[in-house]
N, C-alpha and C positions, 0 to 999 in steps of 0.2 A: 569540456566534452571529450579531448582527444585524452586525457586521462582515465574518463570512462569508458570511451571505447578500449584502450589499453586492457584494463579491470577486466569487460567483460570476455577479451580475446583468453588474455592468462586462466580464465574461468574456465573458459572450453578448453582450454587445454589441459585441465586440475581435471574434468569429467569425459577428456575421451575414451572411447572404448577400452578395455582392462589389455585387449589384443595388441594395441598399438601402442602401450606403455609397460612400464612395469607395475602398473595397478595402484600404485601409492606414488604421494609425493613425501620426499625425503630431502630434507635440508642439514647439512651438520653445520654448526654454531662456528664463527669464524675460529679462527687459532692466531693471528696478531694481538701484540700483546706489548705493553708497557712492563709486565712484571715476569719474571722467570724464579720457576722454581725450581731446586737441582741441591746437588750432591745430599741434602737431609729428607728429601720427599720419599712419601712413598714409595709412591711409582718405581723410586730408582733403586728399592731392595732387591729385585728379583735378580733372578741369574743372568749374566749375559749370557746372548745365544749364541752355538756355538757353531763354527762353520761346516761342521760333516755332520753333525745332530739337529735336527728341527728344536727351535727353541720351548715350540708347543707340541705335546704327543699325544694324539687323539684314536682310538680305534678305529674311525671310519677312513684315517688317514691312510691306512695299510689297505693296499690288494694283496689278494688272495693268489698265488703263482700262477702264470698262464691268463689272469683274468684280463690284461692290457689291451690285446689281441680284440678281445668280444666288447670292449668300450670304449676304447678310443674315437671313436664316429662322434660320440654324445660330444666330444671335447672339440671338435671341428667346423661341428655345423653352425650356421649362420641364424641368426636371431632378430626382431626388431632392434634390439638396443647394438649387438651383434651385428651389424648393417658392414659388412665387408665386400657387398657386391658393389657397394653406390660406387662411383666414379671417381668420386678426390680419392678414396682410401686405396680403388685400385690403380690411380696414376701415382699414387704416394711411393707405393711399391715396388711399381715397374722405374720408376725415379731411381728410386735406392738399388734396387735389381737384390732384393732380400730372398727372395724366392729362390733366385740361385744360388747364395751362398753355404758352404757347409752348415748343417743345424745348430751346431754351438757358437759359432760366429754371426749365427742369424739373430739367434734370440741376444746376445748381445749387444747389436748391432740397433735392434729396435728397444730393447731395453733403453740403452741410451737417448735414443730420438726422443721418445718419451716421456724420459726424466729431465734432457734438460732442452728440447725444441718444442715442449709441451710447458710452459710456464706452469707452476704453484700460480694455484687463482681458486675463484670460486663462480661454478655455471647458474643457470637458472633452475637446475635441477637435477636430481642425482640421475632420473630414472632418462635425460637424454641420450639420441643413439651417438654411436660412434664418429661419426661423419661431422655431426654436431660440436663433440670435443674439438675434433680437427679442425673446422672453419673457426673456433673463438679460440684455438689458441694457447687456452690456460685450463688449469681442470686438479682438483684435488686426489684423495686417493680413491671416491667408489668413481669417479669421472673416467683420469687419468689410465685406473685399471679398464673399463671399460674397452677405451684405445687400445689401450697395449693386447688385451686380446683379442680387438679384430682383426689388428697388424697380423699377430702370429697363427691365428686362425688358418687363414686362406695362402698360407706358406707352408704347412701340412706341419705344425707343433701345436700340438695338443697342451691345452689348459683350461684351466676352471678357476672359479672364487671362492673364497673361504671367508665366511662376515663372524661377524666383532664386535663387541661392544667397547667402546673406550671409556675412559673414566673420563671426565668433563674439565677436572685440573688440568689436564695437559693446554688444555683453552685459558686457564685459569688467568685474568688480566686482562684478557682479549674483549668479554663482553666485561661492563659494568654495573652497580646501580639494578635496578629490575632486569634487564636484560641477561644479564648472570641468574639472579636468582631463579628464574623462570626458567631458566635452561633444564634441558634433562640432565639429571647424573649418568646416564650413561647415553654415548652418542653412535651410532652408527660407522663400521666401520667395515674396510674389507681391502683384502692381499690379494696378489692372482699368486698361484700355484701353475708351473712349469712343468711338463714331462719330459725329462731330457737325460737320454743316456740309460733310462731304467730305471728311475728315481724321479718321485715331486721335487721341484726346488719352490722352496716358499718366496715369492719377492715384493717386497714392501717399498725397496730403499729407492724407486722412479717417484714418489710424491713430490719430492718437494728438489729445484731444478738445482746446482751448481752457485749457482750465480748470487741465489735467493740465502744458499744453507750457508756460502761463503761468506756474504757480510750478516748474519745471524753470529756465527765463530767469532768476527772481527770486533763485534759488536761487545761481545761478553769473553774479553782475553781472561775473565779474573778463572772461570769455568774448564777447568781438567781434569773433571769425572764425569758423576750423571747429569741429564739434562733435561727439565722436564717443562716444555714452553714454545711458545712461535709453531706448532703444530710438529714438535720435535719430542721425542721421550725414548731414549739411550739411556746405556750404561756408559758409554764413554763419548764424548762431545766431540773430542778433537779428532778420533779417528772411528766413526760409526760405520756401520758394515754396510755401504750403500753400493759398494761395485761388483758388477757380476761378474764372476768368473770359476763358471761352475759351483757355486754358492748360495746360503740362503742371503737374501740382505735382507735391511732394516732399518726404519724410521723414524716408528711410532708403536713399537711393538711393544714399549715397557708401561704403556697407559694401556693395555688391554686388560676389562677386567673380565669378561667371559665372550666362549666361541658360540657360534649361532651355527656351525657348522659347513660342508663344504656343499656348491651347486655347481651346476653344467656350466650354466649362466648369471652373471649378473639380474637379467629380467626375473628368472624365479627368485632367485634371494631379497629384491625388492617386491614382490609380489607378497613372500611371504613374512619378510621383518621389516619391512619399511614406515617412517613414522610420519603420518597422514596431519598434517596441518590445514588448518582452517584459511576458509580464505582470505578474510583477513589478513592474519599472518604471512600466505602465501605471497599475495601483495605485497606488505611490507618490504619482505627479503628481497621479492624479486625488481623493488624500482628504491628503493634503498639501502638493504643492509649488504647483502653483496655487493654493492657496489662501495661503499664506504669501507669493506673488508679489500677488494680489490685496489683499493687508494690507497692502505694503509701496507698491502703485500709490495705493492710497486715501490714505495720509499722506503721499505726494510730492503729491496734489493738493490736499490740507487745508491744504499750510500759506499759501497765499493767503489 
């Protein structure tokens, strides 16, 4: 019985209003893994990206001169998912005292918190708010970026999202048996995009935390080029462009096989490309396979 009532709660949650979600639910397929693929894989043909050139160059990427000034508001305001008024996020803040720090040392500053006080894990949903990420702790990359732009939001830097598809190899290992085959080939993905200085900076590299990426390295000494596995896809392993400073970085950027383009918010980017699972499935994930993917994230980071 208290399994069904469980069921029917997650249910109402699958079906509330499109206003208080981002209208779809979106799960991406774990990335722990038994098996790593690297230096011959695809994935790891492409160019690395380069620290003063965006690794991806898209037309809508570009403003127009002068146009900053008349939309920057769009990149500030506050959102359901966006939830920067609640309480934890603004004692989060006033903790750290980010709001008064110079703007480059700010976004750095919560950049960091982020990537490694925000564990690599997997939530009950993509399309949770902000405040949510922060109470559980752990959160992948459409979670993770969630946070990190309500953090910078309500500190007056401007950002957006940029969604992705990834290829499903970079998982490859992770699911097996039917649960692989059943997977989509391409999975849902997404970067936040920085306004800093008069320039987007693209930043991927807070997914996955320190602690997590360190024994992944330790794990595979034989690996000194690309890397494609454990929710990881570089051109180079040993030194991957995850630190910011003034820079784009990078995680997962060599499993992208096409952009879905850039939005204000996360909420419209799940609104509009988000992949709607049954409840069934829904179920499944949320009272077993996340949490078996979180079991297996924690002893990939334990063994340093």
């Amino acid at each position: 019985m208290a399994v069904f009532r469980a069921f029917l709660s997650e249910w109402r949650f699958l079906k509330r209003p499109r206003a208080e979600i981002a209208r779809v639910t979106h799960v991406s397929p774990p990335l722990i893994s038994k098996r790593v693929i690297y230096r011959h894989s695809s994935l790891a043909s492409k160019p690395t990206p380069s620290r003063d050139k965006p690794r991806l160059s898209f037309p809508y990427n570009e403003q127009k001169p002068g146009e900053e000034g008349r939309t920057m508001d769009r990149y500030l305001r506050e959102t359901p998912m966006l939830d920067y008024g609640s309480a934890s996020i603004q004692a989060l803040i006033h903790k750290h005292g980010w709001n008064e720090l110079p703007e480059t040392e700010r976004v750095r500053a919560i950049y960091n918190y982020v990537r490694n006080e925000i564990l690599f894990g997997y939530n009950i949903d993509d399309s949770i708010p902000a405040s949510r990420v922060l109470a559980d702790g752990f959160g992948q990359c459409n979670t993770k970026g969630t946070l990190f732009m309500a953090l910078l939001r309500p500190c007056g830097t401007p950002c957006r999202v940029h969604g992705f598809m990834i290829d499903k190899k970079l998982q490859k290992g992770a699911m097996t048996g039917i649960v692989y085959r059943n997977a989509p080939q391409e999975i849902l993905h997404s970067w936040v995009e920085v306004f800093l200085d008069g320039r987007w900076y693209e930043l991927e590299g807070f997914i996955l935390d320190k602690s997590y990426l360190g024994s992944l390295q330790a794990a595979h000494p034989e690996c000194a080029g690309a890397f494609c596995g454990y929710g990881v896809a570089v051109k180079d392993f040993r030194h991957p462009p995850i630190d910011f400073d003034c820079n784009d970085t990078y995680i997962q950027s060599e499993g992208i096989t096409r952009s879905l383009g850039i939005y204000d918010c996360p909420d419209d980017l799940l609104q509009e490309h988000g992949q709607a699972m049954s409840a069934i499935k829904a179920f499944a994930y949320r009272y077993l396979g996340r949490h078996l993917m979180n079991r297996n994230v924690k002893k990939i980071r334990n063994r340093m």
